[in-house]
N, C-alpha and C positions, 0 to 999 in steps of 0.2 A: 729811445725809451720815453715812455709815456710821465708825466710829472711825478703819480703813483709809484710806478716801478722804480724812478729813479731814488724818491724816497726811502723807496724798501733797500731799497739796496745801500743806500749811502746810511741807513741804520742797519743792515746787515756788516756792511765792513766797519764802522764804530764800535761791535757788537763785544760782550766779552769771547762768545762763541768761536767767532771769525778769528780774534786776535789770540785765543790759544791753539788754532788750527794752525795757524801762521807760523807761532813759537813750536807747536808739534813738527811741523814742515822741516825747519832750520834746522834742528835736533836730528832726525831724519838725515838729513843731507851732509851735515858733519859727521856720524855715522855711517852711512856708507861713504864716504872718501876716508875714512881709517878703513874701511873693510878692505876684505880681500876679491870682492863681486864687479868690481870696476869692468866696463865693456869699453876696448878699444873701438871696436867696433861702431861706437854708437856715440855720437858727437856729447860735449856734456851738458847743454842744455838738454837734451833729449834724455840723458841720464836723470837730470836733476827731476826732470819731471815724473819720470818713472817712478822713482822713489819717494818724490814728496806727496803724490799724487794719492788718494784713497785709494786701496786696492779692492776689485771691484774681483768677484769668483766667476759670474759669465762672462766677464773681457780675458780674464785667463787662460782659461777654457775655450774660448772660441778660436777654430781653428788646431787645436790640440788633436794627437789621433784619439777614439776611444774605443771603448772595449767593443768586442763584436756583440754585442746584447738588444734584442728585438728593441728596445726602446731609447739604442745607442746615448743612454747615461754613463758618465764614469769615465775616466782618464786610462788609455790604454796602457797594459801592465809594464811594458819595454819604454815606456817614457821616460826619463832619467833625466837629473838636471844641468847633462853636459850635452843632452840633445837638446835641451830648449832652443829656441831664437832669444837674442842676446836681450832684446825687450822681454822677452816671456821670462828669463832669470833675473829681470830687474825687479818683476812686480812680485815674483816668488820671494827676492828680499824683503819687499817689503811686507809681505803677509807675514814670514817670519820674524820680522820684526816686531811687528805689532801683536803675535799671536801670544807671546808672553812679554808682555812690557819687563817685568821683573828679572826676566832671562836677557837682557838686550843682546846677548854674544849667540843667541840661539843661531843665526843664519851662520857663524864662522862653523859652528858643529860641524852642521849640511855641508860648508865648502869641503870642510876638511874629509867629511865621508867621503864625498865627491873627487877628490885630489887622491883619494888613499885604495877607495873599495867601490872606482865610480857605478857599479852594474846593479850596488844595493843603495844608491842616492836615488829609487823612485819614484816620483812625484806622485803617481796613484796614491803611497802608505805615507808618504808625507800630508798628504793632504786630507788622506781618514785620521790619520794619526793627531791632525789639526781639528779635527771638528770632533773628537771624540774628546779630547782637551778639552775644547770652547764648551763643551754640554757637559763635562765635568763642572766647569770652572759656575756655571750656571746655577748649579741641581744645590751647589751649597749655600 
């Protein structure tokens, strides 16, 4: 790192920015180890990261099948969130989390669709059903 860069950075992590990102992280991570989304599968630092990590809609997406549409947008309709990869229902928690802070038990809903009526947990109307929310929650 250049003298510059290093600056920035060492007043980025001082920052108040960084240091409630940090406390959002931790909140996050105690959160999902009371959840019921835990992955055997998946070592827990790789867990931890999953979830404390920004969730990002083209890293989710990528690699998802999607619909047959000349311009191949959109999450294919049979994708449900017991076919995910055990990473891809990690960062699904955590969009869910964050999609209604005030709901924080939102992603147990989903498990519990998921554990009950797994063939109507899917991720396509989850994920409309998430951005039609967020452009509500906007417009007011």
């Amino acid at each position: 790192l250049t003298f510059d860069r290093k600056k920035q950075l060492e007043e980025h992590l001082a920052g108040k920015k960084h240091r409630a990102a940090e406390a959002a992280a931790a909140g996050h991570w105690a959160a999902f180890q009371r959840s019921s989304w835990s992955e055997a599968s998946l070592a827990l630092d790789e867990q931890r990261a999953l979830v404390t990590c920004a969730f990002s809609l083209p890293a989710f997406l990528d690699g998802l099948p999607s619909r047959s549409r000349a311009d191949g947008s959109g999450v294919a309709p049979h994708v449900t969130i017991s076919s995910l990869a055990p990473h891809k229902r990690l960062m699904l928690w955590r969009y869910l989390r964050e999609l209604m802070p005030s709901r924080p038990l939102l992603p147990e809903v989903f498990a519990q669709l998921e554990r009950q009526h797994g063939r109507f947990a899917r991720v396509k109307e989850i994920l409309e059903s998430g951005q039609v929310f967020a452009e509500a929650e906007q417009a007011e």
